[in-house]
N, C-alpha and C positions, 0 to 999 in steps of 0.2 A: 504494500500500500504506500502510494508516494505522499499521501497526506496533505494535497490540497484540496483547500476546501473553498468554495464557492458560493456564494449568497447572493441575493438579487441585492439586497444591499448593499457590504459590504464591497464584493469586488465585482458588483456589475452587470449581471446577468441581461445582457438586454433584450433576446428575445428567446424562446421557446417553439419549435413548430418542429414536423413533419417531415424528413428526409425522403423528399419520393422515390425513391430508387430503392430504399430499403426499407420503409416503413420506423425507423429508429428514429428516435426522439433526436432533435438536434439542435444545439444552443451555442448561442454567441454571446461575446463577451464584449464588454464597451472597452477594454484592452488584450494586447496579447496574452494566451492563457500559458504558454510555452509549454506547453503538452505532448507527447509522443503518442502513438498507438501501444496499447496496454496500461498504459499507467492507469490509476485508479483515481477520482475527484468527489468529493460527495458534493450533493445538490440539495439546496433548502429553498424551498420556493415558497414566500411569504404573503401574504395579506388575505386580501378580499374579495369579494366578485368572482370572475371566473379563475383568479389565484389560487381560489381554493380547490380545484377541480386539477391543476396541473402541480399541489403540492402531491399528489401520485406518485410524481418523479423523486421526491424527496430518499434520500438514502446514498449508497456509496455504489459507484457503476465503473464498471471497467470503458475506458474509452474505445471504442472501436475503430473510427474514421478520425483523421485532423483534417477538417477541411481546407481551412488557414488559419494564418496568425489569430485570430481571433474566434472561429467557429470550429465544434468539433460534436460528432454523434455518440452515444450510450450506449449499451450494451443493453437496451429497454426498448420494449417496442414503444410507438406514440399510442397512447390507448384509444379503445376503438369509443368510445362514450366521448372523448372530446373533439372526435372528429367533424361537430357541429358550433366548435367554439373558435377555430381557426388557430392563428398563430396567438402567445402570451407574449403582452411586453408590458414591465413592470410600469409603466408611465403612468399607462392606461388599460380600462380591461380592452382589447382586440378581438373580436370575435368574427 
């Protein structure tokens, strides 16, 4: 476990959506995460509204994809119950 940890607050989280290609959960960062494939990051996804619906992802996930410096996909699939709420971005709810 490399032990970083990530929070919509804290370090940024700024959106949550959908990997089409794989169905994996996939989140970006408002900075680079400097992540590899395999490393492990837990995910805390906080507040309200449809927040609560993608705090699901919350827990520790092995990385599977780095997309870029800033986005990378879970070892989670996107659940199929938020697939009517669209992308999460902590600002606001996005649906």
């Amino acid at each position: 476990y490399q032990g970083k940890t990530f929070t919509s607050i804290g370090t940024k989280i700024t959106k949550l959506r959908r990997q089409e290609s794989t169905g994996r959960l996939m989140i970006t960062m408002q900075t680079n995460h400097g992540l590899a494939e395999e490393d492990w990051v837990r995910v805390q996804v906080q507040g309200s509204g449809s927040s609560q619906y993608f705090s699901t992802a919350n827990g520790e996930w092995c990385v599977a994809d780095v997309i870029d410096s800033k986005t990378f996909t879970i070892s989670y699939p996107y659940p199929k119950g938020l697939m009517s709420w669209g992308d999460w971005e902590p600002s606001g709810d996005a649906g």
